[in-house]
C-alpha positions as CSV (number, residue, x, y, z in Angstrom):
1,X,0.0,0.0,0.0
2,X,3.0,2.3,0.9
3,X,4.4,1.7,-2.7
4,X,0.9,2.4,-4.4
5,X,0.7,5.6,-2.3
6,X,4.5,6.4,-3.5
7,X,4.0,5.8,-6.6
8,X,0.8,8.0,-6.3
9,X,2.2,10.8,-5.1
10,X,5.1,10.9,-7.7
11,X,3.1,10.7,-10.3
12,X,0.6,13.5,-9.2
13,X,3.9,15.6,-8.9
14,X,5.1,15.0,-11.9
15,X,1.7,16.3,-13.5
16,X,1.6,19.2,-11.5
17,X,4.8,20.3,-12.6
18,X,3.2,19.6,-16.2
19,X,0.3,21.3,-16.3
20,X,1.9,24.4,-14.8
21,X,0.0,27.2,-17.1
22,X,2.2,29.3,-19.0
23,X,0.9,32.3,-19.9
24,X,1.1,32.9,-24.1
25,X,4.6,35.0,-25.0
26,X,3.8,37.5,-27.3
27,X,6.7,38.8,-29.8
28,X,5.1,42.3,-31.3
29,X,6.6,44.4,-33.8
30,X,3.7,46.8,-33.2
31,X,4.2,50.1,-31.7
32,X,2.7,50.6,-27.7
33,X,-1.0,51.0,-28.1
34,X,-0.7,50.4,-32.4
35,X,-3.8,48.3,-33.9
36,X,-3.4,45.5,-36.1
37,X,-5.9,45.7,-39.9
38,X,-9.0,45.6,-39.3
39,X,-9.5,43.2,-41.9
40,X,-7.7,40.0,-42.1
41,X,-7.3,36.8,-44.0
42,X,-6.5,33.4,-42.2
43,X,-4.4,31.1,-44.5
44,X,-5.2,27.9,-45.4
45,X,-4.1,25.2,-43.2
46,X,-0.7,23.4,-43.4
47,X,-1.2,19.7,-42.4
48,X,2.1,18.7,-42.8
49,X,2.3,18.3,-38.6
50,X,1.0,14.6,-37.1
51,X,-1.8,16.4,-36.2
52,X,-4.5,14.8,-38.3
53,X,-6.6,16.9,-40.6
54,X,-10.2,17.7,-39.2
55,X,-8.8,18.4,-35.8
56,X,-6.0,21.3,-37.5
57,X,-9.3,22.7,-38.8
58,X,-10.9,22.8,-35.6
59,X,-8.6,25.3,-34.6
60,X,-8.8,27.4,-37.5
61,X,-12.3,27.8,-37.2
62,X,-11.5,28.7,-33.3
63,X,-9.2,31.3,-34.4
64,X,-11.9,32.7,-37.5
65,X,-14.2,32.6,-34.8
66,X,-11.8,34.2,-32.0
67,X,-11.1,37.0,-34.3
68,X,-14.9,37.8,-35.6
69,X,-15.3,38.2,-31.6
70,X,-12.7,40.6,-31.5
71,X,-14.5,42.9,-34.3
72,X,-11.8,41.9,-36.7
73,X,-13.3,41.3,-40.7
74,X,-12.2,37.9,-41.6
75,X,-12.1,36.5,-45.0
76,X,-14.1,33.5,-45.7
77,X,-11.9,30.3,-45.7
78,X,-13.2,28.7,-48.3
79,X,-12.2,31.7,-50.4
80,X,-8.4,31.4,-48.9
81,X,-8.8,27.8,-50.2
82,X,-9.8,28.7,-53.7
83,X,-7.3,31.5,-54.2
84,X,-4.3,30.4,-52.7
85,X,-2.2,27.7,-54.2
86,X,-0.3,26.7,-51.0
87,X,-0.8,27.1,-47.1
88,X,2.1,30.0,-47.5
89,X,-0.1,31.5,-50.1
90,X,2.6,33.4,-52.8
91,X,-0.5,35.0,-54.2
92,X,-1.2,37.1,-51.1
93,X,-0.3,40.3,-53.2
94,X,-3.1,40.1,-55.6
95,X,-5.6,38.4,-53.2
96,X,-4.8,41.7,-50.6
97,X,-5.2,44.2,-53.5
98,X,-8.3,42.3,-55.0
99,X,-10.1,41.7,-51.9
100,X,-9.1,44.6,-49.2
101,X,-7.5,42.6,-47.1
102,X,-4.7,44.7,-45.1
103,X,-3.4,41.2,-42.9
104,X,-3.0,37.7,-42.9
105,X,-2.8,35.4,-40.1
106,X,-1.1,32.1,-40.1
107,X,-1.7,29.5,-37.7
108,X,1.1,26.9,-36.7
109,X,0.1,23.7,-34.7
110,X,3.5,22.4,-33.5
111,X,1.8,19.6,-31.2
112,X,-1.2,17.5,-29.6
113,X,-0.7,14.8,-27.2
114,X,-3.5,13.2,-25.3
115,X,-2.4,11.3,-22.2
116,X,-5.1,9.4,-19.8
117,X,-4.0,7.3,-16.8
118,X,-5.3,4.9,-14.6
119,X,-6.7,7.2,-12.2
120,X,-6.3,11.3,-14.6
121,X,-5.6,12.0,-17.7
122,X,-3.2,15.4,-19.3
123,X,-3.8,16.8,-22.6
124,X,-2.0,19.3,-24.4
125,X,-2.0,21.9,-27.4
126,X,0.7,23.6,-28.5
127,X,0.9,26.0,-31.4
128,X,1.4,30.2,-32.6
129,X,-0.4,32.3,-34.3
130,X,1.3,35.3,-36.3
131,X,-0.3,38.4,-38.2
132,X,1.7,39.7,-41.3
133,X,1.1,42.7,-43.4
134,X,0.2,42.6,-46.8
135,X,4.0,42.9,-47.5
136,X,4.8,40.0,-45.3
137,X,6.0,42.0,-42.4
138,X,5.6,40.3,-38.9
139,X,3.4,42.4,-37.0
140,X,2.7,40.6,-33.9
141,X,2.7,36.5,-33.4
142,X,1.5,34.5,-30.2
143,X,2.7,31.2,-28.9
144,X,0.9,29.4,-26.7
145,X,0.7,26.0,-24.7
146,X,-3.0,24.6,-23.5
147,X,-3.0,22.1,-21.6
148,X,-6.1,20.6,-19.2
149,X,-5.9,17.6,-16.8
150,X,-8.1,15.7,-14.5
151,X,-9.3,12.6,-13.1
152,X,-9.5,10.8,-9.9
153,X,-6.0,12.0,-8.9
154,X,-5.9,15.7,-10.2
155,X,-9.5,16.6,-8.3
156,X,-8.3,16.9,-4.9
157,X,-10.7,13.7,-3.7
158,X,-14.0,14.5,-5.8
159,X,-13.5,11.0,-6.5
160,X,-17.4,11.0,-8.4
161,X,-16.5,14.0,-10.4
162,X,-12.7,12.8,-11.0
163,X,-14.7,9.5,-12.7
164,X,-16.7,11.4,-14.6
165,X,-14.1,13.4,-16.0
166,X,-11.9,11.4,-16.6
167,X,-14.6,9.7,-19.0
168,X,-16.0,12.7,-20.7
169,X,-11.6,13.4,-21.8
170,X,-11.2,10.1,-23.2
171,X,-12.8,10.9,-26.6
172,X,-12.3,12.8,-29.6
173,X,-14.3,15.7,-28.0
174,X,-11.4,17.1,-25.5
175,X,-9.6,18.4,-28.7
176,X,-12.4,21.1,-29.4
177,X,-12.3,22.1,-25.7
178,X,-8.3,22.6,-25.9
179,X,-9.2,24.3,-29.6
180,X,-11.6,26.9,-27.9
181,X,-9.5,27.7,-24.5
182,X,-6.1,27.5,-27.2
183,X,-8.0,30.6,-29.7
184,X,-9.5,32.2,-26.8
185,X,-6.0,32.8,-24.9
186,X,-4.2,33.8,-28.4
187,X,-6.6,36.3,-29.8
188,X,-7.3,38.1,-26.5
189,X,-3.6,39.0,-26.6
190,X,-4.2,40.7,-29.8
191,X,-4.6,44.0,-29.9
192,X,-8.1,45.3,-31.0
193,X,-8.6,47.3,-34.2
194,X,-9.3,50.9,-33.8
195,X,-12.9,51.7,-33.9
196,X,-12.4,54.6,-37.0
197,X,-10.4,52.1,-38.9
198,X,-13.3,49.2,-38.3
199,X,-15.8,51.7,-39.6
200,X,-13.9,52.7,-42.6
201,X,-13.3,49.5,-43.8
202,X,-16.5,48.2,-43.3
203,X,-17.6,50.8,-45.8
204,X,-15.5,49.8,-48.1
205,X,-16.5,46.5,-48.3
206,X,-20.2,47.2,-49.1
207,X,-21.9,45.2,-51.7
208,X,-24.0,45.7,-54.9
209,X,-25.6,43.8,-56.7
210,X,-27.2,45.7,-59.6
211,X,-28.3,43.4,-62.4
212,X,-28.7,39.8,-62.8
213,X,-30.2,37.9,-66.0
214,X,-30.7,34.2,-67.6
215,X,-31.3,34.0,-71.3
216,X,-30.6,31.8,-74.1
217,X,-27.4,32.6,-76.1
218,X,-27.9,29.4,-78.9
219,X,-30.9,26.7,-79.2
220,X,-28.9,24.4,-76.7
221,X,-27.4,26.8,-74.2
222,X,-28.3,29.7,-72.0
223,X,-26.0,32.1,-70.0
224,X,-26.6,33.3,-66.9
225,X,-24.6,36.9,-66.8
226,X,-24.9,39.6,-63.2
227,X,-23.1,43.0,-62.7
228,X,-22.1,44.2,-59.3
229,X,-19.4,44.6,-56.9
230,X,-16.0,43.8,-58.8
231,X,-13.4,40.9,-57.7
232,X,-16.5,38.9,-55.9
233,X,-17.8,35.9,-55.8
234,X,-20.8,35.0,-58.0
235,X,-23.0,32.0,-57.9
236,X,-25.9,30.6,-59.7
237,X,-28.7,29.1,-57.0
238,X,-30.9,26.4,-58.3
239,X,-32.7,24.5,-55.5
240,X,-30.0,23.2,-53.4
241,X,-27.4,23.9,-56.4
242,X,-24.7,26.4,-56.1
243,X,-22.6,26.9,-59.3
244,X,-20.3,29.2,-59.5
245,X,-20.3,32.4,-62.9
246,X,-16.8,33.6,-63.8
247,X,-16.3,37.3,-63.4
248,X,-14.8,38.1,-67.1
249,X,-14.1,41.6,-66.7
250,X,-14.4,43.7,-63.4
251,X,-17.8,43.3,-62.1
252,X,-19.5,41.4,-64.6
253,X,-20.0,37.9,-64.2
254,X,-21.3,34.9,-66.3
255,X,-21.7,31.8,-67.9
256,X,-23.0,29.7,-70.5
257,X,-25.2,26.3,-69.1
258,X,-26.9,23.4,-71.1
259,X,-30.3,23.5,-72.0
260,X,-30.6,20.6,-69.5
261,X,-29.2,22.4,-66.2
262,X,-32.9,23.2,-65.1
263,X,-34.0,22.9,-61.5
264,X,-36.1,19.8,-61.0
265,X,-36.6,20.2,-57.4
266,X,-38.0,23.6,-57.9
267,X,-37.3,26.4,-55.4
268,X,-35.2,29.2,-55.7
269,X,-33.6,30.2,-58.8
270,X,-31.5,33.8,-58.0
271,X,-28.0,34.7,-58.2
272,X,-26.3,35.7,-55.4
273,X,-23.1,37.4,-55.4
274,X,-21.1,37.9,-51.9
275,X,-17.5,39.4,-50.8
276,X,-14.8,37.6,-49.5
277,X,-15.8,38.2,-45.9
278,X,-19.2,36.2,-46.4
279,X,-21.5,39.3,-46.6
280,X,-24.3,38.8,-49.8
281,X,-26.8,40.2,-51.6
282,X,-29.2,38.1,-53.7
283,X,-31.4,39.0,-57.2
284,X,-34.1,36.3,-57.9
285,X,-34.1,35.2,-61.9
286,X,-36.1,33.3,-63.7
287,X,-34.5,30.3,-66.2
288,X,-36.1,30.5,-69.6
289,X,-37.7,26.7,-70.0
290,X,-38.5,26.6,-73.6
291,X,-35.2,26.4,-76.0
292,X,-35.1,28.2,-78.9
293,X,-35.8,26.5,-82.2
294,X,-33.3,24.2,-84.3
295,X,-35.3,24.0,-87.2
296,X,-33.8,21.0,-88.3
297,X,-35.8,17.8,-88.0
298,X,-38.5,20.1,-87.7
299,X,-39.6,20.6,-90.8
300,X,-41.8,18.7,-92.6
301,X,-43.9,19.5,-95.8
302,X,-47.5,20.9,-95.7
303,X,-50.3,21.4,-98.7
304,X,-49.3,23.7,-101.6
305,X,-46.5,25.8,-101.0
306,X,-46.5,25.9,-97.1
307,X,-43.9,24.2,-94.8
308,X,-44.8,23.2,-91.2
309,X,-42.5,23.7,-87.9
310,X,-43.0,20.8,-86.2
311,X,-43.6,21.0,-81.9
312,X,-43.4,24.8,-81.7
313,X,-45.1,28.1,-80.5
314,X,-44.8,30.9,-82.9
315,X,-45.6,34.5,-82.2
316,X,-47.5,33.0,-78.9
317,X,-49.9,30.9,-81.3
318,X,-50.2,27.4,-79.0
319,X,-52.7,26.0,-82.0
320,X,-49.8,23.6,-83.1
321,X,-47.6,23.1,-79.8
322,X,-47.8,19.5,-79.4
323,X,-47.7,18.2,-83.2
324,X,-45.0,16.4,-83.9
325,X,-43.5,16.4,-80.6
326,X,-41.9,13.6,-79.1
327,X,-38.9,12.5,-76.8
328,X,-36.7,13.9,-79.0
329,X,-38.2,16.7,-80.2
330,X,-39.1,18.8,-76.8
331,X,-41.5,21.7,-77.6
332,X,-39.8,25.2,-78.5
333,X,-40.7,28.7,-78.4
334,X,-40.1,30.8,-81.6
335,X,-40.7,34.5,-81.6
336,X,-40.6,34.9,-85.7
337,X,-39.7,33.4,-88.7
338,X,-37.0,34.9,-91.7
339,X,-37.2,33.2,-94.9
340,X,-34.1,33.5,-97.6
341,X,-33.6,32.9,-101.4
342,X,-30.8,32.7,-103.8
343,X,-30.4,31.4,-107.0
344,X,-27.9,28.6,-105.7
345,X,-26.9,27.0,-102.4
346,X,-23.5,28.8,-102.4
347,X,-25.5,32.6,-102.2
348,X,-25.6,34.8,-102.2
349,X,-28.6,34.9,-100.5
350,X,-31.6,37.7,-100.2
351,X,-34.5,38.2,-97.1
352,X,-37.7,37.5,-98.6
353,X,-40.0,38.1,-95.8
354,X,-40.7,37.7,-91.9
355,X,-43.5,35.2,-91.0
356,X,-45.5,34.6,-87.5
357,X,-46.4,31.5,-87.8
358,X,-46.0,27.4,-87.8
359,X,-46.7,27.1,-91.5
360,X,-44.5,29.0,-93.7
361,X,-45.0,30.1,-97.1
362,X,-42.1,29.7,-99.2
363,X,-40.8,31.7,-102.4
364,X,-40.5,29.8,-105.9
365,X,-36.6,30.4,-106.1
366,X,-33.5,27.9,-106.6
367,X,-32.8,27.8,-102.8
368,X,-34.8,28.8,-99.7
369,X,-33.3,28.7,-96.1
370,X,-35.2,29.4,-93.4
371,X,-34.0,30.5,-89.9
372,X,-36.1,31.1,-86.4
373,X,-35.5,33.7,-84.0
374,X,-36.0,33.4,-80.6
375,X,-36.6,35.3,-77.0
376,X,-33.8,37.4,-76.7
377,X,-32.9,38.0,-80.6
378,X,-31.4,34.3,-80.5
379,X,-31.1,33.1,-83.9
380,X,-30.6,29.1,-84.7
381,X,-28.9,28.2,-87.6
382,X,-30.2,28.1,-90.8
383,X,-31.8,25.4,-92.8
384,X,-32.3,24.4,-96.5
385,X,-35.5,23.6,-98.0
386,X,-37.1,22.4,-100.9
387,X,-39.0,24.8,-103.0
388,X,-41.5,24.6,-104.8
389,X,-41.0,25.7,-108.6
């Protein structure tokens, strides 16, 4: 019994000289009473440390979260993700010119040990966090050392409590306890942002969102195009769909989709276009459902010298919408027909009339074509038909 005791009590003072809290050591470059940019970009995560994965990302989102606390404007991470090509992030230059971000913080995990005993257990985080300019300057960094312990022996003889404890720490969970206390200690030694700077910037990074529009561009695609707030983040929202437009020149943002990218599941259909530090603004559209007209295959001859369109509204006349249509001839909307001659298929060719309807009247020439214009001014391409001599 003398030897468990022993053996007890050198174990317990062993721990306590383990778990002695160290206070975080800040190294600041920052002059007394100088802020640090109001807003700030956290870089991607390096995981080349044993620590696994999903628990370095706990403690980036601790530190995101620390520093939204703290007033401080912090960039989205999956933006950070998408625009930087490395966890050091050579393209911080252009992403802090782009995106008006005037900082970036990098967060190093050095270690993580979990250690449970018969009767406690000791866990540990140990890690820094540094701020840099948009020049890479070290403004201020803060390492820091968590630790938490427990158990039957570390609870002074709450032997129940010790038990329970000592339980609750022998999961997964105790890491996002030690993520939480580790981003609390760091960021509250950070200094706070001035309040005139916090209001400037936050100005600056106010979002418009002034057109937004879906219409067909051919007979098998449509493009979705918005103008706003330049070097953001545009998205296409189609029921639980998010895809994303390309902004192809400052401000305007598009792209082309199939005929088939609908939304099945209903819902909303709106663009929304947001920032880099998550605020958004949103513009409800409404996808055209009817494609344009290719005419080919869908022309068939009629009495005399008329030609039918087969499975199409023209001019808003519905009286021949579903002849002719089938599985692989979907219904089309056609807002007018043009009708061309020439005296061989080479050209050149000459506009013989506009027609507003599903049975055209052809010319008595060599060569007729015939093309359909659409919602929008879409054209398809043009077709060849017989004519009648």
């Amino acid at each position: 019994m003398k030897r468990v005791r022993w053996s007890s009590q050198i174990l317990l003072g062993l721990l306590s000289v383990a778990i002695t809290a160290c206070a975080p050591k800040v190294t600041s470059s920052l002059p007394v009473g100088g802020s640090l940019p109001i807003s700030l970009a956290v870089l991607p995560p390096d995981y080349s440390s044993d620590i696994p994965r999903e628990r370095v990302d706990i403690v980036h989102e601790a530190i995101v979260q620390g520093l939204r606390n703290r007033n401080f404007l912090v960039a989205e991470a999956s933006v950070m993700a998408n625009l930087c090509s490395a966890p050091s992030c050579p393209e911080r230059s252009e992403i802090a010119r782009n995106y008006l971000i005037d900082g970036f913080v990098t967060v190093k995990l050095e270690s993580f040990s979990r250690n449970n005993f018969i009767a406690g257990y000791y866990n540990q985080l140990q890690g820094t966090v540094s701020v840099t300019d948009t020049k890479d300057t070290p403004l201020i960094s803060v390492a820091h050392t968590e630790n938490e312990s427990g158990g039957v022996l570390l609870q002074s003889g709450q032997l129940f409590q010790g038990i329970i404890s000592q339980i609750r720490h022998s999961g997964d969970e105790v890491f996002d306890d030690l993520a939480d206390k580790f981003a609390h200690k760091v960021v509250e030694k950070l200094p706070q942002p001035a309040a005139s700077v916090s209001m400037t910037r936050s100005e600056a990074i106010s979002l418009a969102l002034t057109s937004a529009t879906a219409q067909w561009s051919s007979p098998s695609t449509y493009t979705v195009c918005a103008r706003g707030t330049p070097h953001s983040f545009a998205y296409l929202l189609l029921g639980t769909t998010r895809t994303p437009l390309r902004e192809v020149s400052p401000g305007y943002y598009c792209r082309a989709f199939s005929s088939l990218v609908s939304n099945p599941q209903g819902g909303v259909e709106a663009i929304e276009l947001r920032t880099a530090f998550g605020n958004s603004a949103r513009q409800t559209i409404s996808i055209p459902s009817a494609p344009p007209c290719a005419l080919k295959e869908r022309i068939t001859p009629s009495e005399g010298e008329r030609t039918e369109i087969l499975c199409a509204t023209v001019a808003g006349d519905d009286s021949t919408r579903s002849k002719g249509c089938s599985s692989s001839l979907p219904h089309c909307g056609v807002d007018r027909i043009l009708v061309y001659q020439a005296s061989n298929p080479a050209g050149p060719y000459q506009k013989v009339s506009e027609q507003r309807s599903a049975s055209i009247r052809l010319p008595q020439a060599n060569t007729v074509a015939i093309l359909a214009i659409g919602k929008g001014d879409v054209s398809s391409q043009p077709v060849t038909v017989e004519a009648k001599k």
